[in-house]
C-alpha positions in Angstrom: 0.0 0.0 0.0 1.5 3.3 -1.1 1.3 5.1 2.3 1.9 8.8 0.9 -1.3 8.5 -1.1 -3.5 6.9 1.5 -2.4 9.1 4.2 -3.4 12.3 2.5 -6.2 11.0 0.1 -8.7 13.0 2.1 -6.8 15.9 2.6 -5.6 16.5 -1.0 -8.2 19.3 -2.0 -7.9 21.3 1.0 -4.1 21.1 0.3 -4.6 21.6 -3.4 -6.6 25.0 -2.4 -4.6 25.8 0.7 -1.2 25.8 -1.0 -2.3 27.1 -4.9 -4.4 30.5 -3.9 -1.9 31.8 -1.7 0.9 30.9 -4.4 -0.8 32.3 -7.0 -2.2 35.6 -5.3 1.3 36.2 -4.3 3.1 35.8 -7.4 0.5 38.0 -9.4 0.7 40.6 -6.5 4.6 40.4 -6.9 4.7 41.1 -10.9 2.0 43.4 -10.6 4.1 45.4 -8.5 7.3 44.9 -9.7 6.6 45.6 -13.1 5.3 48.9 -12.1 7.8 50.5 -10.4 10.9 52.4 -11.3 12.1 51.7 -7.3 12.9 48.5 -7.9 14.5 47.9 -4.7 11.8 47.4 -2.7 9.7 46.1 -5.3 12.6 43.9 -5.7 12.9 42.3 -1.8 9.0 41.8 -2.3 8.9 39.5 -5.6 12.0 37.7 -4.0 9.7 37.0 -1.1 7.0 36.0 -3.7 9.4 33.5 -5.6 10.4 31.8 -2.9 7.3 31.8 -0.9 5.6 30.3 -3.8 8.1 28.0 -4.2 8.1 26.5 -0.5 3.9 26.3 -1.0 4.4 24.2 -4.5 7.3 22.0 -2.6 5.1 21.3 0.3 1.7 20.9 -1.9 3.9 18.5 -3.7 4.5 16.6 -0.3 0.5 16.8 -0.1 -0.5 14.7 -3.3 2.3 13.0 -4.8 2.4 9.8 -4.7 6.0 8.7 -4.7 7.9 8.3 -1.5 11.0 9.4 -3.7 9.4 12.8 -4.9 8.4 13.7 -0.8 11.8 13.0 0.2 13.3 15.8 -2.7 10.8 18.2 -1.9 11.0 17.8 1.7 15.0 18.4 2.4 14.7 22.1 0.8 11.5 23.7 2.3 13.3 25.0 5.8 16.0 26.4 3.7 13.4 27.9 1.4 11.2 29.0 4.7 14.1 30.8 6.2 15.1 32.6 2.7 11.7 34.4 2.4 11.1 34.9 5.6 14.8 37.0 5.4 12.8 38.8 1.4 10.0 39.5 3.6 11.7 41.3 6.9 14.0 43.3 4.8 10.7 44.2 2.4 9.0 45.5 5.7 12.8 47.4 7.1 12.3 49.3 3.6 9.0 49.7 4.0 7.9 50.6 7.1 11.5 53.0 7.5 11.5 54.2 4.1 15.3 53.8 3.6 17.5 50.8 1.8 18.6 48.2 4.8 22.5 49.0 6.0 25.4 47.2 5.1 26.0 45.3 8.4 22.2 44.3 8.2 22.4 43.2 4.8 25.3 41.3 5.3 23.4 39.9 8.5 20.8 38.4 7.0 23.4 36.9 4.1 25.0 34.7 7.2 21.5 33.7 8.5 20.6 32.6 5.4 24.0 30.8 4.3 23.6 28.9 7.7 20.4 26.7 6.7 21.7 26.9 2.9 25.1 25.0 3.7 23.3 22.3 5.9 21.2 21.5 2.7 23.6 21.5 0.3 25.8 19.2 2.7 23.0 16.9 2.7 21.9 16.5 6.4 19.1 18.7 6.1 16.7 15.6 6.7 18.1 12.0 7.4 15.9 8.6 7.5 12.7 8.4 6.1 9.9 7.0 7.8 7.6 5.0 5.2 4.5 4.1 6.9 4.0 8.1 8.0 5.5 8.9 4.8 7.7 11.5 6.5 11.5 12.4 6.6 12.8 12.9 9.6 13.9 16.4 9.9 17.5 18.1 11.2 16.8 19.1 14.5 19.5 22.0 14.9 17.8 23.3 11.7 14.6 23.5 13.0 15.3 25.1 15.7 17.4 27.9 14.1 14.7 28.2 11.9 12.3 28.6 14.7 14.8 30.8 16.8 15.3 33.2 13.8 11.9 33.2 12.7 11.1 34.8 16.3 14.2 37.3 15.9 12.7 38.7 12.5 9.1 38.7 14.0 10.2 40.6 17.0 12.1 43.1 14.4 9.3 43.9 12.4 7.0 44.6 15.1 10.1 47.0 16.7 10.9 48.5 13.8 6.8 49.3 13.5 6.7 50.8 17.1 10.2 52.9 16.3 8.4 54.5 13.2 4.9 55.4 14.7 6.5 56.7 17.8 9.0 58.8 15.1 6.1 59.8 12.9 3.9 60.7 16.1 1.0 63.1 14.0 1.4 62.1 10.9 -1.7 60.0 10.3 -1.6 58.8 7.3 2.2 57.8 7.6 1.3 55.8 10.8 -1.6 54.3 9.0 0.6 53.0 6.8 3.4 51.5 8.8 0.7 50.1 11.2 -1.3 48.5 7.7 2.5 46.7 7.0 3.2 45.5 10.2 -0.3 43.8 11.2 0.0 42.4 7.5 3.5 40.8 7.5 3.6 40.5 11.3 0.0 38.3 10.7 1.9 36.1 8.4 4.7 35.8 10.2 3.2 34.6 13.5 0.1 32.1 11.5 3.0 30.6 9.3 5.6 30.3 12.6 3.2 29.7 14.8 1.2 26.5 13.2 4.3 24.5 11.7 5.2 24.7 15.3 2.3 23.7 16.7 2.1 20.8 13.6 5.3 19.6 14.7 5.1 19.6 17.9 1.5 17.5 17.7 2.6 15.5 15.1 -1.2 17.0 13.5 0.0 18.6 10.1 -3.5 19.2 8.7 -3.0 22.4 11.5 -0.5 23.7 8.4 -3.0 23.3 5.4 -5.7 25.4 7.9 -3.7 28.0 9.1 -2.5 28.5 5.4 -6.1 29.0 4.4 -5.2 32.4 6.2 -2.8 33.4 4.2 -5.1 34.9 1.1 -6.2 37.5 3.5 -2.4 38.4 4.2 -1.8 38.8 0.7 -4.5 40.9 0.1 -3.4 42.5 3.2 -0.5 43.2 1.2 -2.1 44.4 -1.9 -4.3 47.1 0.4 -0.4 48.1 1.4 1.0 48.2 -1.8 -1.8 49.4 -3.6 -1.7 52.7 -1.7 2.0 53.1 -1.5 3.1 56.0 -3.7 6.1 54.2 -5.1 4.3 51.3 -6.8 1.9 53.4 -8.5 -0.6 50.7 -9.9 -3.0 52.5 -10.9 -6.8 52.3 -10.6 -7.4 49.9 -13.6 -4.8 47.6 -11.6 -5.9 47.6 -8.8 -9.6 46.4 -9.9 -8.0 43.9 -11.7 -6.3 42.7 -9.0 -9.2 42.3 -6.5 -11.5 40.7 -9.2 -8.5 38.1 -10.0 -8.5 37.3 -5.7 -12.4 37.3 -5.5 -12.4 34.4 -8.4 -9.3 32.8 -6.4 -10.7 33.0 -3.2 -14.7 31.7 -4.2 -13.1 29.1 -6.3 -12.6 27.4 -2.7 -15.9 26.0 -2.3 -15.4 23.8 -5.5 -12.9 22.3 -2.9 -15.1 21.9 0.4 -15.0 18.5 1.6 -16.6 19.0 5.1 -18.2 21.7 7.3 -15.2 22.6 9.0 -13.8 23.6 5.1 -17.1 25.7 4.3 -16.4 27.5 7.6 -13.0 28.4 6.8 -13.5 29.2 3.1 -16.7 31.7 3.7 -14.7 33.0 6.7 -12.0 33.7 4.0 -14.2 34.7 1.1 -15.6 37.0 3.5 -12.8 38.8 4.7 -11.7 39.2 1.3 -14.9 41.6 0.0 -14.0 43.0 3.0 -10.9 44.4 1.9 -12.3 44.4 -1.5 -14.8 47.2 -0.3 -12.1 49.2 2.2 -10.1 49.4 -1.1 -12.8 50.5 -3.5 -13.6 53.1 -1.5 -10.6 54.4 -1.0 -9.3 53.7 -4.7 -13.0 55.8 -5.5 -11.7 58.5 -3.0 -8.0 58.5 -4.1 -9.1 58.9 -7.9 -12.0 61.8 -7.1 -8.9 63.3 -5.2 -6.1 62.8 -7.6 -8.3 64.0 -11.0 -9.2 67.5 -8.6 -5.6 67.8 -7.9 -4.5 67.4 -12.0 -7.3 69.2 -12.6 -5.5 72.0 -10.9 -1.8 70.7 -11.5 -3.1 72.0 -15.1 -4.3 75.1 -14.2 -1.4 76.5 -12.2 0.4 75.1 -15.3 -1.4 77.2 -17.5 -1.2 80.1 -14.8 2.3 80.2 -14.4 3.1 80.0 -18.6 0.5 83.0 -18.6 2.9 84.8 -16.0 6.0 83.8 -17.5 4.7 84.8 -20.8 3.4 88.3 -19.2 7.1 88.3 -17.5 8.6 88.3 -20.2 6.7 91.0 -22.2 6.9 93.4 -19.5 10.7 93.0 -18.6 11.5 93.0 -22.3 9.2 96.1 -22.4 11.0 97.9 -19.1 14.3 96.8 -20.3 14.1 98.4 -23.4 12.5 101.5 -21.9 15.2 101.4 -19.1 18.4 101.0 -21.6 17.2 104.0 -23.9 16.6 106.4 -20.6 19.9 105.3 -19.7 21.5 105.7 -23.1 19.4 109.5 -23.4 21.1 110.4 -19.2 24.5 109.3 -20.3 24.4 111.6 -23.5 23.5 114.6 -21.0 25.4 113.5 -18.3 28.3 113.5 -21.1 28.0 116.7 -22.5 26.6 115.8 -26.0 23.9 118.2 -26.1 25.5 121.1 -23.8 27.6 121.7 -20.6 24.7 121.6 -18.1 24.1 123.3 -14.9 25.6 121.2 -11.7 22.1 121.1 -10.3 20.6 119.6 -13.8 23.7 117.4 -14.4 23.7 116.0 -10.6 20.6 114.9 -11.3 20.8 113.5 -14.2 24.1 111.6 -12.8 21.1 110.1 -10.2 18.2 109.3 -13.0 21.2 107.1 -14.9 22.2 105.6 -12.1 18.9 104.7 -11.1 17.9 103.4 -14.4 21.1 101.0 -14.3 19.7 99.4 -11.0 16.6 98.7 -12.9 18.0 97.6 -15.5 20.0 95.3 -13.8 16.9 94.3 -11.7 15.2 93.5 -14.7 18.2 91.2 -16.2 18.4 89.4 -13.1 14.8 88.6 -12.8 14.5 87.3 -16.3 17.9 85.6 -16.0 16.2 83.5 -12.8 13.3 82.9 -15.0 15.4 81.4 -18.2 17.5 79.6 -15.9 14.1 77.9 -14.5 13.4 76.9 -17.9 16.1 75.9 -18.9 16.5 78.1 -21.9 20.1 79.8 -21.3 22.6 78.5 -23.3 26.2 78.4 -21.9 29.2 79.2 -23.6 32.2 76.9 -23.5 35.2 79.5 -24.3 38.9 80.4 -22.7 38.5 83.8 -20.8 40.8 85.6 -18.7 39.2 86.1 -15.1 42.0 88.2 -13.7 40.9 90.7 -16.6 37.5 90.4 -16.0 37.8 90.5 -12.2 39.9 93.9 -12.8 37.3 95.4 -15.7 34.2 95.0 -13.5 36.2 96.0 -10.8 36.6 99.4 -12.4 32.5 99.1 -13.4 31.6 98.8 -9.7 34.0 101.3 -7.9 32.4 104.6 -8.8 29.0 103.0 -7.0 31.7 102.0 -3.5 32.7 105.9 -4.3 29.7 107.4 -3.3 29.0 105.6 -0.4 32.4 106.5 0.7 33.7 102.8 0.5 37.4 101.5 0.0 36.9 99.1 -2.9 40.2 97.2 -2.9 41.9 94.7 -5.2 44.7 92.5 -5.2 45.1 89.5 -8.1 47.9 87.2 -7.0 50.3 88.1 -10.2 52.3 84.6 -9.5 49.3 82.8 -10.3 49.1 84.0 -13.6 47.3 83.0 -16.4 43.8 82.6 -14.8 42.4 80.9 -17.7 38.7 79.6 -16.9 36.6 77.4 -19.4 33.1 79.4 -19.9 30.9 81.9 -20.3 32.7 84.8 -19.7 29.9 87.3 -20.7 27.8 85.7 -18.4 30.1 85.3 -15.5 31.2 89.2 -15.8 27.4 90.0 -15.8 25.8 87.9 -13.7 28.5 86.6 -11.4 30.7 88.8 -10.8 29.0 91.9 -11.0 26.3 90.6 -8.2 28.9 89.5 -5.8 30.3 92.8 -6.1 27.7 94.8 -6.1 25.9 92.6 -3.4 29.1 93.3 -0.9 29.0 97.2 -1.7 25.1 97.5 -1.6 25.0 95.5 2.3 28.3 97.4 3.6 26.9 100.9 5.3 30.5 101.8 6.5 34.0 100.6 5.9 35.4 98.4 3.0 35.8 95.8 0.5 38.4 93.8 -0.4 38.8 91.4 -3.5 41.3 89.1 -3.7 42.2 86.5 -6.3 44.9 83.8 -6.2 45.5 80.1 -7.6 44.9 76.8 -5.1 45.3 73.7 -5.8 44.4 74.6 -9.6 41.8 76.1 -8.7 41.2 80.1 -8.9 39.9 81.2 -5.2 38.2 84.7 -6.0 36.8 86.4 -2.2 35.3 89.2 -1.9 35.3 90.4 1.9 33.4 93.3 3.6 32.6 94.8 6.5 29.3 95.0 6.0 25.9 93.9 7.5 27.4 90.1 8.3 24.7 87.2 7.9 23.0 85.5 10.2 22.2 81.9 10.6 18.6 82.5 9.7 20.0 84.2 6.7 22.3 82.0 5.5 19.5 79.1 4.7 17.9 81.3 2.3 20.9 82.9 0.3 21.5 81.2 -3.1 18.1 80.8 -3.5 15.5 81.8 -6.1 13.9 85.1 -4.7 15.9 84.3 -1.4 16.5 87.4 0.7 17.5 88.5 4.3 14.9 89.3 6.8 16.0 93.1 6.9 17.5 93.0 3.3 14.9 95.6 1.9 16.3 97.9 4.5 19.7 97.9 3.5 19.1 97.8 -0.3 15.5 98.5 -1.6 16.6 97.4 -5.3 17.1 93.8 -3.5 15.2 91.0 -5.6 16.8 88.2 -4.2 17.7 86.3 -7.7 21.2 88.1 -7.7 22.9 85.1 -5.8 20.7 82.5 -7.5 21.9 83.5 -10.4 25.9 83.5 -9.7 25.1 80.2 -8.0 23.9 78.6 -11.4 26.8 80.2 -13.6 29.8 79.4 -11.8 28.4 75.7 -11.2 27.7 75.9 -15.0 31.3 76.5 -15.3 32.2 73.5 -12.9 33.2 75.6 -9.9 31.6 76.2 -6.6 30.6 79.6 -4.8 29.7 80.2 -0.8 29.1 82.8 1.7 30.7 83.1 5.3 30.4 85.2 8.1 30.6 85.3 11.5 27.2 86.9 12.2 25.1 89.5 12.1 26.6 92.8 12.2 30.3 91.3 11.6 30.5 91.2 7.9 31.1 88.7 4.8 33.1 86.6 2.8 31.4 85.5 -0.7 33.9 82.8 -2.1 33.3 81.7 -5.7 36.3 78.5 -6.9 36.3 78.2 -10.7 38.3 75.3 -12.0 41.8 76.9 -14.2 43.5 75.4 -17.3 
C-alpha cells in the first residue's frame, strides 16, 4: 500500500486549495508590483519573497498529493532552507518599508550569514536523514529546525520593533502611521500564523493544523495588496488595482469547489468574507483616491497654464521695461556727457542720479529674467577660454564709482604669480551675472567701511573672495541665500533694489562653469566673505 497517497487521500483538495491560492495571489501581486515600479528595490525584496514563498507552498503541496515516497523525500530536504530565505525577502521588504530607507550594510550582510547557515546544511545533505515509510515523513535536522524557529522569532520581533520605532518617530502624521501600522499587522500576521502553526504541527505530530492555518494566508496577501496598492512608489493605478481584486475574488470563491466537510465551508466563507472585506475598504478608498487625484490634476493644469501665462506676461513686461530702461539710460549718459550742452551742476547732478537709477533697474530687470530662463532651462552656456583676472579687474573698475559714493574702499589685489587665470566658460555671463552681483551685493550690504577682493591660484583652482565689513549674515540668513527670490529678513532695509535672484543666479553660472561659490560670516553685524572657486586650465 502506497502510504503517501492513502495518508493524504482526504486531505488533497484542501491542500490543493490551501497551498495554490496563496501561491498564485502572491506571485501576481509580486509582478504586478514589480513591473510597475521604477524603485525596484523594494519592489525587488517583495517579488523575492513572492518567488520563494511560492516556491516553498508548491514543494510542500507536492508533499500533499504525490504519490512517490522518492518525490516527498526531494521536496521535503529544501523547504526549511526555502522557509528561512523568504522569511529573510519579507523582513527586509518591511525594514524598507515601514522605514522608508535601503537596509544597512552590516544588516544586509546579516541576514546573508542567516541565510548561508540553513543553505550549507542542505547542500551538505543533512538537512533531513531517514525516512519514515509508513507516515511517509522524513525525519527532519533538529538543529535546523530550531534555528529556523529561533530566527523566525528574531525577524518577527524586528518587524513589530521596527513598526513601534516609526509610529513613535512619525507621532502626528496619520496617514504615515496608518501605513506603517497596515504593513506590520500584515507581514507581522503572516509571520506569526505561518511560525506559529508549523510549530504547533510539529510539535502535535497533527499537520493538517498547516493546510488550515495556510487557508489564512489569502487575506495576508490581500493584506499586502491594500499596502501596496496605496504606496506612492508602486503606482498601480486604478485599472490595476480592480484587476487585482477581481483576480483574488475568483481565487478566493473558487474554494468552495474544494469543500470536503463543514469545518472547510467554515474556513473558506470565513476567508471569502474577509476578502470583499478588503475588496470594499479598497474600492472606496481607490474611488476617493481617484476623485482626489483628478481635482488635484485638474488644478496641477491650471497653475500650469497660470504660471506660462505669468511667464509669458514676464517676459513682455521685462523686455518692455528693459528696453525703456536702456534708452533712458542711453538719453542720461548723453547729457550727463555733454553731447547736447555743458549743463548746470544742479541739472547734471541729477541727471548723474536718474542714470544711475535706471542701471539698478535695468539690472533688476536682467536678473529677474535671467532666474526665470534659468528655470526653464533656456540659457545657453558658452564653452570658451577667458581671462578672469581681466574680468575681475574690468568690472572691478564698473563697480568702484558705486563703492565711491557711499564713501567705501573698494580694494583689489590679483595674485600676479598665479598667472594665467584661464577659466573654461561663459565669460559674458560670469562678468554679468557673477561677478557683478557679488560685487555689487558686498558694496550695496556694507553701510560703512570696505571691501576687499582678492584672487589667487589653489590647488588649480582660482579662489576669488570678496570680503566686507558689512551687515554680516545671520544663521537665519544663511538658509535662504542662493536661493531663487531668497533674501535676508531686513534685506529691503539695506538695499531696496534687492530682488533676491542676484545670488541664485551667480550660483547657477559658476556651477555651469564647474566651480563652486559660498558665503561666510561670522554673524550678524560682523561682515562677509562670498567665495566663488572656478576650476583653471
Amino acid at each position: 500500500m502506497n502510504t503517501c497517497y492513502e495518508l493524504t487521500l482526504g486531505l488533497r483538495l484542501l491542500a490543493t486549495y490551501s497551498h495554490l491560492v496563496p501561491a498564485i495571489a502572491a506571485l501576481i501581486l509580486g509582478f504586478f508590483a514589480y513591473f510597475n515600479t521604477t524603485y525596484k528595490y523594494k519592489a525587488g525584496l517583495f517579488l523575492g519573497f513572492v518567488l520563494t514563498f511560492a516556491l516553498w507552498l508548491i514543494g510542500d503541496l507536492l508533499n500533499w498529493v504525490a504519490n512517490s515516497y522518492n518525490l516527498v523525500a526531494a521536496t521535503w530536504a529544501p523547504l526549511d532552507y526555502l522557509n528561512v530565505v523568504f522569511f529573510v525577502f519579507l523582513f527586509a521588504f518591511a525594514y524598507v518599508e515601514i522605514l522608508d530607507r535601503k537596509l544597512s550594510k552590516w544588516l544586509s550582510w546579516g541576514l546573508i550569514l542567516s541565510v548561508a547557515v540553513p543553505f550549507a546544511i542542505t547542500m551538505s545533505g543533512h538537512a533531513v536523514y531517514d525516512f519514515n515509510q509508513p507516515q511517509c515523513e522524513m525525519g527532519d535536522n533538529v538543529f535546523l529546525a530550531n534555528y529556523k524557529l529561533i530566527l523566525e522569532s528574531i525577524l518577527l520581533v524586528g518587524v513589530l520593533s521596527l513598526g513601534v520605532f516609526r509610529v513613535v518617530k512619525s507621532w502626528g502624521d496619520k496617514s504615515r502611521i496608518l501605513r506603517s501600522v497596515l504593513a506590520v499587522l500584515s507581514i507581522g500576521l503572516f509571520m506569526a500564523i505561518f511560525s506559529g502553526s508549523e510549530y504547533l504541527a510539529t510539535s502535535t505530530s497533527i499537520y493538517e493544523i498547516n493546510l488550515y492555518a495556510l487557508l489564512s494566508l489569502p487575506v495576508f496577501v490581500l493584506a499586502l495588496t491594500l499596502m501596496v496598492t496605496n504606496d506612492k512608489v508602486f503606482k498601480l493605478g486604478d485599472a490595476t488595482i480592480q484587476i487585482l481584486f477581481y483576480i483574488f475574488l475568483v481565487i478566493s470563491g473558487s474554494g468552495f469547489f474544494f469543500v470536503t466537510g463543514i469545518t472547510d465551508f467554515i474556513l473558506t466563507a470565513i476567508s471569502f468574507a474577509v476578502t470583499i472585506g478588503f475588496a470594499l475598504l479598497l474600492f472606496q478608498g481607490a474611488r476617493r483616491e481617484i476623485k482626489l487625484r483628478h481635482q488635484i490634476e485638474a488644478l496641477a493644469q491650471e497653475l500650469e497654464l497660470t504660471n506660462q501665462r505669468q511667464e509669458s506676461l514676464l517676459h513682455f513686461v521685462g523686455h518692455e521695461v528693459k528696453g525703456y530702461l536702456t534708452k533712458d539710460m542711453s538719453a542720461f549718459a548723453a547729457l550727463a556727457e555733454g553731447d547736447f550742452g555743458v549743463l548746470p551742476d544742479t541739472a547734471k547732478t541729477l541727471v548723474q542720479n536718474a542714470l544711475a537709477q535706471s542701471r539698478d533697474g535695468a539690472n533688476s530687470v536682467i536678473d529677474i529674467l535671467h532666474a526665470s530662463n534659468q528655470k526653464k532651462g533656456t540659457v545657453e552656456y558658452k564653452k570658451e577660454p577667458f581671462d578672469l583676472a581681466a574680468l575681475v579687474t574690468e568690472w572691478h573698475g564698473k563697480v568702484k564709482p558705486l563703492a565711491e559714493k557711499k564713501g567705501l574702499a573698494l580694494n583689489l589685489s590679483i595674485d600676479e604669480s598665479g598667472k594665467p587665470y584661464t577659466v573654461v566658460g561663459d565669460g559674458s555671463q560670469t562678468g554679468e551675472h557673477v561677478l557683478r552681483n557679488l560685487f555689487e551685493n558686498s558694496v550695496n550690504y556694507t553701510p560703512t567701511g570696505h571691501v576687499d577682493i582678492s584672487l589667487k591660484k589653489e590647488q588649480g583652482k582660482a579662489v576669488l573672495s570678496i570680503k566686507d565689513t558689512g551687515v554680516g549674515i545671520s544663521p537665519e540668513d544663511r538658509k535662504r541665500l542662493f536661493t531663487e527670490g531668497g533674501k535676508g529678513k531686513d534685506s529691503i532695509k539695506v538695499n531696496v533694489h534687492s530682488t533676491g535672484y542676484g545670488l541664485f543666479i551667480a550660483k547657477n553660472v559658476v556651477e555651469a562653469e564647474g566651480g563652486t561659490v559660498r558665503a561666510e560670516s561670522e554673524g550678524a553685524g560682523k561682515g562677509s566673505t562670498f567665495i566663488a572657486e572656478f576650476p583653471v586650465s
